[in-house]
KOLTOR-731181 format. One record per residue (C-alpha): residue number from 1; residue in three letters; x negated, y negated, z negated. Coordinates in steps of 0.001 Angstrom, whole numbers. Each point is the difference from the previous one (the first is absolute). Layout:
k,r,c1,c2,c3
NUM,ala,X,Y,Z
...
***
This chain:
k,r,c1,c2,c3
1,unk,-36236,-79660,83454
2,unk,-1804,-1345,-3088
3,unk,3070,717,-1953
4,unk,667,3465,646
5,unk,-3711,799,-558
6,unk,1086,-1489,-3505
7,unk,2883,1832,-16
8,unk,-2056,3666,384
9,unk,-2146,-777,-2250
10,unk,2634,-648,-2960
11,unk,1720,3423,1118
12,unk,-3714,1762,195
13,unk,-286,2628,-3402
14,unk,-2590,-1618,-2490
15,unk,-3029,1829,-287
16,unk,38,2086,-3641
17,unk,-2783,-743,-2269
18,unk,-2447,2429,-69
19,unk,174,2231,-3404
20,unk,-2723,839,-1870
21,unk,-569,2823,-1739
22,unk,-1026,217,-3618
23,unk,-2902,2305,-754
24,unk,-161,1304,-3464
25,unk,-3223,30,-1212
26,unk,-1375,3057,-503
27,unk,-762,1286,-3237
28,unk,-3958,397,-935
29,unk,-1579,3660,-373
30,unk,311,1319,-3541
31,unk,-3243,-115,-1597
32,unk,-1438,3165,-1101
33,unk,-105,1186,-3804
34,unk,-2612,-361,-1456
35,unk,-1747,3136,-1350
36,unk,-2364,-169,-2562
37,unk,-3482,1241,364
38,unk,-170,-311,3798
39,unk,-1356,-3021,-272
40,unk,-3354,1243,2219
41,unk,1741,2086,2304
42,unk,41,-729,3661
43,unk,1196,1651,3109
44,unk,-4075,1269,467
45,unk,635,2299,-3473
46,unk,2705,1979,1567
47,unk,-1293,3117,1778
48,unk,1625,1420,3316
49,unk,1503,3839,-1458
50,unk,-87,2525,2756
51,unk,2692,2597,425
52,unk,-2179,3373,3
53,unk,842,3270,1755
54,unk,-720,2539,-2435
55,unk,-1625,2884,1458
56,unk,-1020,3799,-1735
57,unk,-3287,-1926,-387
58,unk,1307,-2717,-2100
59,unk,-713,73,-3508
60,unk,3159,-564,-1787
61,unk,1021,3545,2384
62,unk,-3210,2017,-1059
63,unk,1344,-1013,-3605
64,unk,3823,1404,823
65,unk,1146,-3508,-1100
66,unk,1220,-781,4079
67,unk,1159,1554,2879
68,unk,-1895,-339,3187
69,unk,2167,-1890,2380
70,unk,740,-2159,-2781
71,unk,85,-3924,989
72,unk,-2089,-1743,-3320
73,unk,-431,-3760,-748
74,unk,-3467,-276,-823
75,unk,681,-2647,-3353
76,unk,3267,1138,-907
77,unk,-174,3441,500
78,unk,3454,29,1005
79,unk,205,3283,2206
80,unk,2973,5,2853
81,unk,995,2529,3045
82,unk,972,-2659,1771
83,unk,15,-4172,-556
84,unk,1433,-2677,2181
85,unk,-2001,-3180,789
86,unk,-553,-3063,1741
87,unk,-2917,-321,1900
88,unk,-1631,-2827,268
89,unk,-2924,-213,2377
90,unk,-3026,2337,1041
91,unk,-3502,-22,-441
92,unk,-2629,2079,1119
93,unk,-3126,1558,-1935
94,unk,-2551,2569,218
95,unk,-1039,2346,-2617
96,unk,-2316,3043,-217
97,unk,-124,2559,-2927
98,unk,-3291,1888,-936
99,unk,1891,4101,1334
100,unk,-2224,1591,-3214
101,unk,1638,-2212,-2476
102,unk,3638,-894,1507
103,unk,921,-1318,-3892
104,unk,-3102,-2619,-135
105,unk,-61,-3395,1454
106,unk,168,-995,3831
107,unk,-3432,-166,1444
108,unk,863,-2581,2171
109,unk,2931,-2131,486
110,unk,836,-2530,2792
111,unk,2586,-2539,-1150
112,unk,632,-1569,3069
113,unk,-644,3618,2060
114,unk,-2434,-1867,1808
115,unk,-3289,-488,-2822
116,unk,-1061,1721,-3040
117,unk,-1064,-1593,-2758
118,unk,-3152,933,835
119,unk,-226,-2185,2984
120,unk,258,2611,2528
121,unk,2449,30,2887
122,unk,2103,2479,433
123,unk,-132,2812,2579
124,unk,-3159,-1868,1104
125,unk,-2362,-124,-2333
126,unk,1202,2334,-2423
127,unk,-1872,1262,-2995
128,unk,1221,3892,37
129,unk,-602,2550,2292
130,unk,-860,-2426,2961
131,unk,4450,222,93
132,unk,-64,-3017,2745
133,unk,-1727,2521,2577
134,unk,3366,1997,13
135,unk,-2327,3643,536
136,unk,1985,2495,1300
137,unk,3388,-2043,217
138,unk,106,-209,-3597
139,unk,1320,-2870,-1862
140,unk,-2023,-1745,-3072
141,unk,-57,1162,-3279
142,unk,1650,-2937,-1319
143,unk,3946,56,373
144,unk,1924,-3107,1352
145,unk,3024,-939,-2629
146,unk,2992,-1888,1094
147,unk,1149,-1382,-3404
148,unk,3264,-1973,-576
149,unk,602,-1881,-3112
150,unk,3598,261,-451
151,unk,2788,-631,-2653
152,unk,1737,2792,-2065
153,unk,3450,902,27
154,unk,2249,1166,-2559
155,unk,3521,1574,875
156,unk,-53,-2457,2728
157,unk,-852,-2779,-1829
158,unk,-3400,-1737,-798
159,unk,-2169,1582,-3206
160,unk,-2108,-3202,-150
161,unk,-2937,2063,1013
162,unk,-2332,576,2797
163,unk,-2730,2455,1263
164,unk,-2128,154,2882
165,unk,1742,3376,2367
166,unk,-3645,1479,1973
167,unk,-83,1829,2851
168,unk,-2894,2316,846
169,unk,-1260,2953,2032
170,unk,3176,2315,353
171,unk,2486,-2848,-1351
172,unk,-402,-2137,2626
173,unk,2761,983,1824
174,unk,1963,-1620,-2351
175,unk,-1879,-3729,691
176,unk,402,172,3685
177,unk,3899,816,-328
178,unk,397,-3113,-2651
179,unk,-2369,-1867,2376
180,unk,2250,881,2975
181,unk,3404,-583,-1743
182,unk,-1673,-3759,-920
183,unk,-812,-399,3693
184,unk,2576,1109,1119
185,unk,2487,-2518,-2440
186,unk,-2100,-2947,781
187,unk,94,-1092,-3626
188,unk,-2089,49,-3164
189,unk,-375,3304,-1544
190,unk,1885,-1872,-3001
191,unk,3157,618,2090
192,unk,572,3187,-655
193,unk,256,2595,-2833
194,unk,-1374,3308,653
195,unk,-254,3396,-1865
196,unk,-3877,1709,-784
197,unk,454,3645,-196
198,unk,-2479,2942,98
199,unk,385,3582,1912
200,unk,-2573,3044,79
201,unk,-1957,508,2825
202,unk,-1932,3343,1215
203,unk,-3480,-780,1229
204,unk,-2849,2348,971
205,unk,-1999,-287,-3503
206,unk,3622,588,-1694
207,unk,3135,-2443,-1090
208,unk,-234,-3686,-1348
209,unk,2916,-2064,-385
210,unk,13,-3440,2233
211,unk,2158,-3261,156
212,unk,2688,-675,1813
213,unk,2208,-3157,597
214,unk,3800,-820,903
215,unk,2067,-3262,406
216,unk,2819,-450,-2046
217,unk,1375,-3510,522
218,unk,-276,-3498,-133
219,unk,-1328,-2145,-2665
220,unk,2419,-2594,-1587
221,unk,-1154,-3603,-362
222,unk,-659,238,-3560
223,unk,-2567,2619,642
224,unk,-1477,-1409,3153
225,unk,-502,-3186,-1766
226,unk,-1778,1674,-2816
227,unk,-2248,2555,2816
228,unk,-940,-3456,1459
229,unk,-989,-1551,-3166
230,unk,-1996,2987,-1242
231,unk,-1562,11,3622
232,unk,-1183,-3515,-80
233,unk,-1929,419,-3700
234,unk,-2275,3133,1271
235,unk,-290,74,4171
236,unk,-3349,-1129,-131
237,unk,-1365,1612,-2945
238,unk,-2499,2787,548
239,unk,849,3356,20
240,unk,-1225,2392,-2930
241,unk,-1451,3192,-157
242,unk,2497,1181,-2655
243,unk,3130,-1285,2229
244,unk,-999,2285,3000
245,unk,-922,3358,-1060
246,unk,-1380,2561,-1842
247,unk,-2025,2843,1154
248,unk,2113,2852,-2284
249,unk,3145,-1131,1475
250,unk,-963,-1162,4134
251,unk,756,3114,2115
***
């Protein structure tokens, strides 16, 4: 018995050495180039731009210099009738414009939609009009904006430049269909390219030209990885005033 046991395990297939696979090491990230002069820059010096709806109330279409409808980056001044982008998250603020002087400054503005910088809550303890007692089933002054910071696109590919993409009053249409299609997709906003577009719309006081929003396709990885980056430098900064709107252009 003891020498057939012997015998089997002489005709038994030797086990094969286990191979191991050689990793190459991966190459370091090319540093950037150095530009001279930036030397006291930092991501906190780079302000949000805001895509504005120009309206027959804006100024550069008083001057004949734009056409209402027009889509306008607010550093640029690159005008477009339509631009693709790639969202990359929301954020909600409140803002309320003095109705005798649409062109002047916000008289209050809630950057977290929430609290002015005042201190006061809002729809609570609000400073105008008593707006938290909702009299006569009328909403607050103020207007809630649903603002996405998003990054351009340029014949399909990325411009290397961003802009905040608001949503207010009659535009919002537009934010609950992009919020939807994200819901919906179960992904990032990042994953997806989508066009901004504007159309006229009749309303009892006259016409006004509003936002509206359509998805065109995946992102690739190249421009997912650089939505993700840019997403990761200014999530939790605060919102500004000049990123969310203006009182000549919100309709």
């Amino acid at each position: 018995m003891e020498e057939e046991k012997e015998e089997l395990k002489k005709q038994e297939p030797e086990p094969e050495e286990k191979k191991v696979e050689k990793r190459e090491p991966k190459p370091l990230a090319e540093p950037k180039e150095f530009v001279p002069g930036t030397e006291e820059e930092s991501p906190d010096d780079v302000a949000m731009p805001r895509l504005r709806l120009l309206q027959s109330t804006s100024t550069e279409v008083q001057e004949g210099d734009s056409k209402p409808g027009t889509i306008k980056h607010s550093l640029s001044g690159e005008e477009f009738e339509k631009l693709e982008i790639i969202p990359l998250f929301l954020r909600k603020s409140r803002i309320h414009f003095d109705p005798d002087n649409i062109k002047g400054a916000p008289i209050c503005f809630a950057p977290d939609a929430k609290r002015s910088r005042t201190g006061n809550f809002c729809l609570t303890d609000c400073a105008y009009d008593n707006a938290h007692l909702w009299r006569d089933n009328e909403p607050p002054q103020c207007d809630l904006v649903k603002s996405f910071p998003c990054l351009l696109l340029e014949n399909g590919k990325l411009a290397g430049d961003f802009a905040s993409a608001s949503f207010v009053k009659s535009s919002n249409p537009a934010s609950q269909k992009l919020i939807y299609l994200r819901w919906k997709s179960g992904k990032p906003y990042w994953y997806y390219v989508y066009e901004v577009f504007t159309r006229q719309k009749t309303f009892t006081k006259g016409t006004a030209y509003i936002f509206d929003i359509r998805q065109v396709r995946e992102t690739r990885v190249q421009e997912r990885k650089a939505a993700e980056a840019i997403f990761n430098s200014i999530s939790r900064k605060p919102v500004a005033e000049a990123e969310v709107a203006g009182g000549e252009d919100a309709f």
